[in-house]
ZAMARGU-4260 file (C-alpha; in steps of 0.2 Angstrom, whole numbers, plus 5000, padded with zeros to 4 digits):
<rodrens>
0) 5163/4834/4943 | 5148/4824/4941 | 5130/4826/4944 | 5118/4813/4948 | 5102/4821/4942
5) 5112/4823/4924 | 5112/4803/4923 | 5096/4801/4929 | 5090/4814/4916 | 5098/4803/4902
10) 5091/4787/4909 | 5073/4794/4909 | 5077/4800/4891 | 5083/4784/4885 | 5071/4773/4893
15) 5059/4767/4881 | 5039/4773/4877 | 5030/4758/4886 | 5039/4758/4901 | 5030/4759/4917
20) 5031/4777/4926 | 5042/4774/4940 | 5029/4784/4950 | 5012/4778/4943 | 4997/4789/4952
25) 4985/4782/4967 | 4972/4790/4971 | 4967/4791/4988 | 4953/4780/4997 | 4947/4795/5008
30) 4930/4799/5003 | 4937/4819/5004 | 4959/4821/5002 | 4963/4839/5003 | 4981/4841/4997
35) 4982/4859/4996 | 4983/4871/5008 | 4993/4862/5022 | 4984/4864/5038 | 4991/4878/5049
40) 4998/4886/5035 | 4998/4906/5036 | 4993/4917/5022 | 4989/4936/5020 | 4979/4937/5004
45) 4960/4938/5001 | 4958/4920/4991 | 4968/4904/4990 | 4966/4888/4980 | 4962/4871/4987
50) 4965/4856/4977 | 4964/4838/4982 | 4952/4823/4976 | 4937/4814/4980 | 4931/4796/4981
55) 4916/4799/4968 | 4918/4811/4956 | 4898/4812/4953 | 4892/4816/4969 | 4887/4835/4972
60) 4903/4841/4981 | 4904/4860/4989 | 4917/4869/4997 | 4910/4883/5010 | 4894/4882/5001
65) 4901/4883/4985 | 4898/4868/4972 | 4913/4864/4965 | 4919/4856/4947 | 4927/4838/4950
70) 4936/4829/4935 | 4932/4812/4930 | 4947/4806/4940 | 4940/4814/4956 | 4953/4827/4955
75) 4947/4846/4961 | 4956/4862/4962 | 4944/4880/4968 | 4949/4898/4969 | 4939/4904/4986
80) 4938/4919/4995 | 4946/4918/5015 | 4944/4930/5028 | 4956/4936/5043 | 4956/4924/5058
85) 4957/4906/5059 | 4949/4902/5041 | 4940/4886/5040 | 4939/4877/5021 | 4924/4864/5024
90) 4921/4853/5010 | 4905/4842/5009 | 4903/4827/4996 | 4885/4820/4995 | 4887/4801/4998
95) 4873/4789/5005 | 4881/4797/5020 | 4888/4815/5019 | 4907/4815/5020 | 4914/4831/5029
100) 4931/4836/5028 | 4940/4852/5034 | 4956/4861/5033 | 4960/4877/5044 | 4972/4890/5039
105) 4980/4906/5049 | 4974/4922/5040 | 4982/4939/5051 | 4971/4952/5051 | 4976/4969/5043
110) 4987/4980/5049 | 4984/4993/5060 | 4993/5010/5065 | 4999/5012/5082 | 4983/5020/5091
115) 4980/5037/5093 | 4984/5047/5110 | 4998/5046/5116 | 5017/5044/5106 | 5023/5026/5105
120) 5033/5012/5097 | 5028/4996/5091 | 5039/4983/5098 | 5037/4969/5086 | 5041/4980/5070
125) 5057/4985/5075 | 5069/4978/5061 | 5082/4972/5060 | 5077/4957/5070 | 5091/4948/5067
130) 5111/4951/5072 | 5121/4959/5057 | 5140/4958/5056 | 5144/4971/5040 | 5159/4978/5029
135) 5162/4993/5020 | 5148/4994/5005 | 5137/4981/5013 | 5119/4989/5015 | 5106/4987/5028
140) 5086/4995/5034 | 5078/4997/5049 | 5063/5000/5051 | 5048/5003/5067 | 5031/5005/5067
145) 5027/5020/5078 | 5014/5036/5081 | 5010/5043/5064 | 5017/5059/5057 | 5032/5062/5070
150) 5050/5064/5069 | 5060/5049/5071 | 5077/5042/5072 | 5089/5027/5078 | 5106/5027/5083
155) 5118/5010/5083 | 5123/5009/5103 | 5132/5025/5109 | 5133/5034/5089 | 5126/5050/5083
160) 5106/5050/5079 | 5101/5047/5061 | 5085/5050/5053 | 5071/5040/5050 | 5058/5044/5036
165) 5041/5040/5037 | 5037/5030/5021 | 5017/5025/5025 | 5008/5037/5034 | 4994/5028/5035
170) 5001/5015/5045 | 5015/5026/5054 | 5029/5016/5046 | 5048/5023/5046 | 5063/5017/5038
175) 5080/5024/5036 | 5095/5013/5024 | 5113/5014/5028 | 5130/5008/5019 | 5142/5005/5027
180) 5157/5017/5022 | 5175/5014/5019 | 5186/5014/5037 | 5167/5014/5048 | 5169/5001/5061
185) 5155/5003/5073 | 5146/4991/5087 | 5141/4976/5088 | 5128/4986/5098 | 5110/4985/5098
190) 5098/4997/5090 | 5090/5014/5099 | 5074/5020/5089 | 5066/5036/5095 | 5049/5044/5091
195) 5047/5063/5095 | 5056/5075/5100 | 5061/5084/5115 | 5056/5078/5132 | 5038/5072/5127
200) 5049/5058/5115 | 5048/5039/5116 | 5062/5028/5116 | 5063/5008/5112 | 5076/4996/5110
205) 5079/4982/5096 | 5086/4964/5101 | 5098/4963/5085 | 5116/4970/5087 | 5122/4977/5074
210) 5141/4980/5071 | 5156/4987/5057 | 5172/4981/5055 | 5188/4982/5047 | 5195/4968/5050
215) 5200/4956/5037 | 5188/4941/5034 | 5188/4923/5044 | 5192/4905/5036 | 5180/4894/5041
220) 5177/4875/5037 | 5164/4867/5028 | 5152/4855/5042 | 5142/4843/5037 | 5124/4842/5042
225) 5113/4827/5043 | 5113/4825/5025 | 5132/4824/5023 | 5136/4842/5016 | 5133/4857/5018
230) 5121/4869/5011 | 5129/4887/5003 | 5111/4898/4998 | 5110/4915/4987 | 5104/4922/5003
235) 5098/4917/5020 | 5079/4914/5010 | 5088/4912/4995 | 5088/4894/4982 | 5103/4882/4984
240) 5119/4887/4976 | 5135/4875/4981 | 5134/4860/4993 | 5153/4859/4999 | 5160/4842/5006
245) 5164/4846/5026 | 5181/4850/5027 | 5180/4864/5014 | 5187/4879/5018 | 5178/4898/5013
250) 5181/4916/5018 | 5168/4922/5028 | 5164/4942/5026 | 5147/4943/5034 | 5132/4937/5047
255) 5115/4938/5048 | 5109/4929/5062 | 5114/4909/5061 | 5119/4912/5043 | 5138/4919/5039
260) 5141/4925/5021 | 5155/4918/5012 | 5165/4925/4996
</rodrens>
């Protein structure tokens, strides 16, 4: 097999002192370029750099009130603090004429228990939140948000009820972890959580269906996306592991959502 990247590597290795970069730095013409955050991105953390350049690297420049360090190139980076909300980096650089640019990022606001009062679930936590096919030893959490300090518990469609602990009080969280055991064949079935107990308990309903089986796994061909291969991941989040040619055949013993594992 061969790899592009190795040759390239060798080139670039091989290629002699004074050549030209193949990518030689430009710097921007916008009195203010902010490369970094994207805007729109969402973070949860209490500060986050910013890093761009400016047109003049002597003119007093400030970030939110704060004067900021600009190399001689006109490069910038700065470590601020950000608040919940829509967060709003304005950077000012003092021209003849004040040049103003901003960049606005998603902050979520901290969580919050489930309030007080009455018993109740949180919709939007209930996990898992997407469609699971698994096989004896796979493993798999579900977890809900709901009225702090109760008893709780789910059950996978029409199965018996299985306890949930409450791993942060605080917050009213609860999680229970399964394997799946040798022979169990159950669903696919959407989750049933349940907070309470007796008749003054609370019932909710997951979207995901979850599901056992037994049987042996699938062969499934290899189809090529818009690039021309197709992408094999460590996980569904995961870094790149293989890029089959379309036509390539796999076992598939697993899904989670639009991804299927293969051996």
């Amino acid at each position: 097999m061969t790899y592009p990247f190795a040759v390239l590597l060798c080139a670039a290795l091989s290629a002699p002192a004074s050549a030209a970069p193949l990518h030689p730095p430009r710097a921007s013409t916008e009195p203010i370029s902010i490369v970094w955050p994207p805007e729109g991105m969402q973070l949860s953390a209490e500060n986050e750099f910013i890093f761009g350049s400016v047109s003049d690297p002597k003119a007093l420049f400030e970030i939110n009130g704060e004067t900021v360090t600009v190399h001689k190139d006109g490069g910038f980076i700065a470590w601020l603090p950000i608040s919940p909300g829509t967060f709003t980096f304005r950077a000012e650089l003092a021209l003849s004429s004040a040049a103003v640019a901003e960049r606005h990022i998603l902050v979520p606001l901290p969580p919050v228990p489930v309030a007080e009062g009455r018993l109740a679930i949180d919709g939007s936590s209930l996990m898992p939140k997407s469609d699971l096919e698994l096989r004896a030893g796979d493993w798999w959490i579900a977890r809900m948000k709901a009225s702090r300090g109760k008893e709780a518990r789910l059950r996978v469609g029409t199965g018996p009820w299985r306890a949930m602990r409450e791993i942060n009080p605080r917050l009213g969280l609860y999680e229970a972890v399964f394997q799946v055991a040798p022979g169990e064949e159950f669903g696919p079935a959407p989750v049933e959580y349940e907070i309470g107990s007796g008749w003054s308990s609370v019932r909710a309903k997951g979207t995901a269906r979850v599901a056992a089986t037994v049987r042996p796994p699938s062969v499934a061909a290899a189809k090529q996306n818009a690039a021309g291969f197709l992408n094999v991941k460590t996980s569904p989040n995961g870094g790149f592991l293989l890029f089959p040619l379309p036509g390539a055949r796999m076992l598939v013993d697993g899904r989670e959502g639009d991804s299927v594992r293969v051996r």
